[in-house]
N, C-alpha and C positions, 0 to 999 in steps of 0.2 A: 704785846697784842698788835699793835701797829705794825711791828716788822712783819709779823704775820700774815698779817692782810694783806701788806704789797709782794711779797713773794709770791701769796695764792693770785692776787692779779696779775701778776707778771707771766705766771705759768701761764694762765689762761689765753692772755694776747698773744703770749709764744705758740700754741696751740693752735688759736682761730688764723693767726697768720699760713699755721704752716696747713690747716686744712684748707684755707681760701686758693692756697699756691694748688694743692693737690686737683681741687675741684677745677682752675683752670685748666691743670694737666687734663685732665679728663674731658672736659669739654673740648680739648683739639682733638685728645685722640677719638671721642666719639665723633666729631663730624667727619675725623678719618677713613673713621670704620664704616660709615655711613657711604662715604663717596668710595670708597673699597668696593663695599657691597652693591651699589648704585653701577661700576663700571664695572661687575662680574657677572650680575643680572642679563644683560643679553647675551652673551658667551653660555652660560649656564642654561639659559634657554633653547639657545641652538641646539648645545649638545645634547639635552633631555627630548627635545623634538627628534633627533637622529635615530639616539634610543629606543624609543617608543613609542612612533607615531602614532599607533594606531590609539591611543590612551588623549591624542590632542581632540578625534573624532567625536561629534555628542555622541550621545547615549543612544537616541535615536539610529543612527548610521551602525551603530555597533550593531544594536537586537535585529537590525536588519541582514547584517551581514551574519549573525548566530545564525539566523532563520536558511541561508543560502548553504551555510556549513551540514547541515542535517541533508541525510534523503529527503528526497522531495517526494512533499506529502500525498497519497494517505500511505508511503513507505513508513514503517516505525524505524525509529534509530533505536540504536542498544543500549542498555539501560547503562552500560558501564566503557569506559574505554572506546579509542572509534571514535565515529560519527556520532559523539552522545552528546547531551545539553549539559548529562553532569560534570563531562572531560571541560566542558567550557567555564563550569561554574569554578573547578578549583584555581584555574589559575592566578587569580587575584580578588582583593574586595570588591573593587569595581565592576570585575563583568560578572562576579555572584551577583550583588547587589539586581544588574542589569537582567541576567539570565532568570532570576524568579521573579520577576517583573515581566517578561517574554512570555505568554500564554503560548505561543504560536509553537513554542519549543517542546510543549509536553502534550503536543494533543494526540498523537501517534501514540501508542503503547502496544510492547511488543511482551504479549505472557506466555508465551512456546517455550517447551521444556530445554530448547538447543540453545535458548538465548537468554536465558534466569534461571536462577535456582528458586526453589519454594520457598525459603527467607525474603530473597531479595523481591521476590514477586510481594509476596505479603504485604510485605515494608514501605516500597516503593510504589507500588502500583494507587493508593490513596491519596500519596504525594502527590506523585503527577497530577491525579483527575481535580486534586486541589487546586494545583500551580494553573490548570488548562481554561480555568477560567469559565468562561462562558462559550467557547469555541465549540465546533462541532469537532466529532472525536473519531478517528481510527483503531480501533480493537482489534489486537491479533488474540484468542482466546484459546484455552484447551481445557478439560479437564482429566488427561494425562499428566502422570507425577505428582497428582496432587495440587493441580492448579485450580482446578475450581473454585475455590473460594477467594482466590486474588482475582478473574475475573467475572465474578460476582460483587465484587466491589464498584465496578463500573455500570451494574443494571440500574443504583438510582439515577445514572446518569442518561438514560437510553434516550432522554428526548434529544440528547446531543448526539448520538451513534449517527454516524456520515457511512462508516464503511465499515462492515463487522465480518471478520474473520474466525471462522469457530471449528473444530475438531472435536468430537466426539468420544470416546469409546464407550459410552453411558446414555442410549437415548431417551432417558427418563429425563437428564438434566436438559431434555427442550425445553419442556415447563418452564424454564427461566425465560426462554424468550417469549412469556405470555405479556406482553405489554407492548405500547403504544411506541412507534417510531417513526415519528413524523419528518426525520430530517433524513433516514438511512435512503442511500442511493446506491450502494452495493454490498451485494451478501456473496461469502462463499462458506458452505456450511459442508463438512464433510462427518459422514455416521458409520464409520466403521464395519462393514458388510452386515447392520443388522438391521432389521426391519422394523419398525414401529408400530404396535397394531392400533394405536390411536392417532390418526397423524394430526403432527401440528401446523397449526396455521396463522399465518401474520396475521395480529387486529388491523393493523394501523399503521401502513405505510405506502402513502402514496406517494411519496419520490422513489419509490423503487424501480430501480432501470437496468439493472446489470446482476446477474443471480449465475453461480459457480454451483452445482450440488455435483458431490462424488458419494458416493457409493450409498446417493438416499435415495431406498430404493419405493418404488411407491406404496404407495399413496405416506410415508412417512414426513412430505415436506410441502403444505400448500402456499403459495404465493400469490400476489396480481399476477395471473402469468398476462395479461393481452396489455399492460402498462409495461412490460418489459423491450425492451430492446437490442439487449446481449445475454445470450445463455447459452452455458456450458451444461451438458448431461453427460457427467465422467464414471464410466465402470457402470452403467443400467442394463438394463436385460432390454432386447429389442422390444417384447409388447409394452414397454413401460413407455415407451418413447411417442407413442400417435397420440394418446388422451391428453398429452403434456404439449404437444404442438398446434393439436389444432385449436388452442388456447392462444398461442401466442403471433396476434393478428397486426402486430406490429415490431415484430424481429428486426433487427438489422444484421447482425455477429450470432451467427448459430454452430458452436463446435457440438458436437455429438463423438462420444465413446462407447459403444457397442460393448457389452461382456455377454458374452457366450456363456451356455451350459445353462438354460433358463432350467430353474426345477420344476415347472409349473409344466414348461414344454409346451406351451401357446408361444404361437407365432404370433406376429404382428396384425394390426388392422391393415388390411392392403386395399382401403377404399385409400383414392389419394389424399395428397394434404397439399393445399394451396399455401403457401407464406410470397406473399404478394411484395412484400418490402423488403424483403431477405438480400443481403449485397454478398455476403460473404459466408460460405458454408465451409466447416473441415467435418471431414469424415470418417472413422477411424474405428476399427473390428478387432479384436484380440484372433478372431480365428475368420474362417468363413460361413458362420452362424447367420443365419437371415439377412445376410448382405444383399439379398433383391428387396430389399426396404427402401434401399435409394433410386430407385424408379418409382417410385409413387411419390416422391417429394416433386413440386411442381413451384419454379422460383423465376418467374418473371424477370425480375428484378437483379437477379445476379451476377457478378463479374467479377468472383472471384472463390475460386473453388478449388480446394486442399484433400485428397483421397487414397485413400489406398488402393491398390490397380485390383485388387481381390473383388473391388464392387462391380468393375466394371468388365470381369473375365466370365461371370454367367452368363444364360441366357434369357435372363428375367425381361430382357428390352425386343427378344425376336430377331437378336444379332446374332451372326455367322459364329460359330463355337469355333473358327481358325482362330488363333494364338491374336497375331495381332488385327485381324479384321474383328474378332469379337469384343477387344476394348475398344475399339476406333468406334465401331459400329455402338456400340450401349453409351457412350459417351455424346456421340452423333443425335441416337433416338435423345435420350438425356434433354441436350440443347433445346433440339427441333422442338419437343415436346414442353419447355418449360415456354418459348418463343426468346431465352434471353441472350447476352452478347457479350459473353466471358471475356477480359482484357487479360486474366493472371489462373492460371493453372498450375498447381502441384500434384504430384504424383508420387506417391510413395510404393515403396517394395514394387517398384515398378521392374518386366521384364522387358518389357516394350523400349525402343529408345526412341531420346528425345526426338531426334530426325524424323520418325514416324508420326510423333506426334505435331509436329511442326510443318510437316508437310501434308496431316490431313486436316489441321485448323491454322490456317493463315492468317484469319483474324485476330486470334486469339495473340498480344502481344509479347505476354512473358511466360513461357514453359521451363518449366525447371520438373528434373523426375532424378529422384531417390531409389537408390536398392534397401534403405533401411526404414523400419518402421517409426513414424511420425515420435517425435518425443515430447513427453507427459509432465 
């Protein structure tokens, strides 16, 4: 029993000796490891900042630099690949993390049939107006392909609409835009050569300044027009164009698109139209349909003016019917008659050359003149 005992004590002090020896080992090789690690620490940092600097950047610095990577706004970026927020979200956890944290990134949205599919519109377009936060919003909308109901996802959001972009082929679905839009600051709303015989009309939006209509032909589309300051009339019939201007008593940016072949075959109102603030006119006719329109426009204010040589080749102004005295001369009256002091003239499907016209308006600083018709 005794030899017993000291045997089993013997093992054991053999034991705790040879773990006490172990445990020394280990305690040099860990402060080893330690000053290993401690003088590879700056080398490994350099190298990793080489790598990747942009990942040393806060977070901050980064969403700002996402925000510079996209069109600038209210362009929409695509929803996939490209200029996109999602191309930016796959690359790492970090700048996902970062990028749905970026409101600024999804406030654009782009539902045009060339740039989404009807899935990905569906899918995606709720995301976004989720991700956008509180931000005001740019809406490219259609309800072609089948889109309609992905941008109808966006009308609970319309107190944020900043700039809405719409297409038609359905003028029934104006009705959606029956609501209040307190923040919208430009419309361009296009209706597919059809006419509405209830038109609709904005409740509620007084930031409205900048208004595109193509082929809304009237009375299908009412606005503030006299709160506006940029408008486009694309593909209207000449009489539709005077009740629509002499509304708009504070114009700056007036393009005008002329479409020919009125069915009605009423001519225009040919009492004049003052636009007293008016800087910049283009003017532009598919044929030579009531192109003496543009002598009763009367623009004080203007210096700068973009036309087709067709307006000014009649005799609507009392000018000489010779080729080039009758644009000189209706272009002349024009002037005289508004009192204003053009610094930039265009001239399109012009047959007149520049020289001519350069040498009967020497005030006039930049003439530039076109053989081809203005592009749309």
């Amino acid at each position: 029993m005794i030899l017993s005992l000291e045997a089993d004590r013997a093992v054991v002090a053999e034991k705790e000796a040879q773990i006490l020896e172990l445990e020394a080992q280990m305690a040099v090789l860990e402060e080893s490891i330690s000053v290993l690690r401690a003088a590879k620490k700056p080398a490994e940092d350099r190298l990793n900042s080489h790598k990747c600097p942009v990942l040393t950047l806060p977070n901050e610095i980064i969403s700002e630099i996402f925000q510079h990577y996209l069109p600038i706004y209210p362009e929409p970026p695509q929803f996939f690949e490209g200029l996109s927020p999602t191309t930016l979200t796959q690359i790492c956890r970090q700048w996902r993390e970062i990028g749905h944290s970026t409101p600024a990134l999804w406030r654009a949205i782009d539902l045009r049939p060339i740039n989404v599919s009807l899935e990905a519109a569906n899918n995606l377009a709720p995301l976004w107006l989720e991700r956008s936060g509180h931000l005001p919003l740019s809406i490219y909308g259609t309800d072609g392909k089948g889109l309609f109901p992905a941008f109808s996802a966006s009308i609970p959001h319309c107190a944020r609409w900043e700039h809405l972009h719409l297409s038609l082929d359905n003028p029934s679905n104006l009705k959606a835009l029956d609501v209040a839009t307190p923040l919208l600051r430009t419309l361009t709303l296009y209706i597919n050569h059809k006419t509405v015989s209830a038109p609709h009309q904005f409740q509620y939006a007084p930031l409205l300044r900048s208004v595109v209509l193509e082929d809304c032909h009237s009375p299908s589309v009412i606005v503030p027009w006299s709160q506006l300051t940029s408008l486009a009339l694309m593909c209207m019939y000449t009489r539709e164009f005077p009740p629509i201007l002499r509304q708009t008593s504070n114009l700056v940016h007036c393009t005008l698109l002329m479409w020919g072949g009125d069915p009605l075959g009423n001519g225009p109102d040919y009492d004049d139209i003052t636009l007293s603030r008016l800087e910049t006119l283009v003017f532009e006719s598919d044929n030579d349909t009531d192109v003496v329109f543009f002598k009763h426009l009367v623009t004080p204010a203007l210096v700068c003016l973009e036309l087709a040589e067709s307006f000014l080749s009649l005799d609507g102004f009392g000018a000489a019917v010779a080729p080039h005295g009758g644009v000189v001369g209706s272009l002349e009256a024009f002037i005289s008659k508004s009192g204003c002091q053009l610094r930039e003239l265009q001239i399109t499907q012009a047959t007149v050359s520049e020289e001519i016209y350069r040498h009967a308006f020497p005030s006039i600083s930049v003439i530039n003149c076109s053989k081809t018709i203005a592009s749309w």
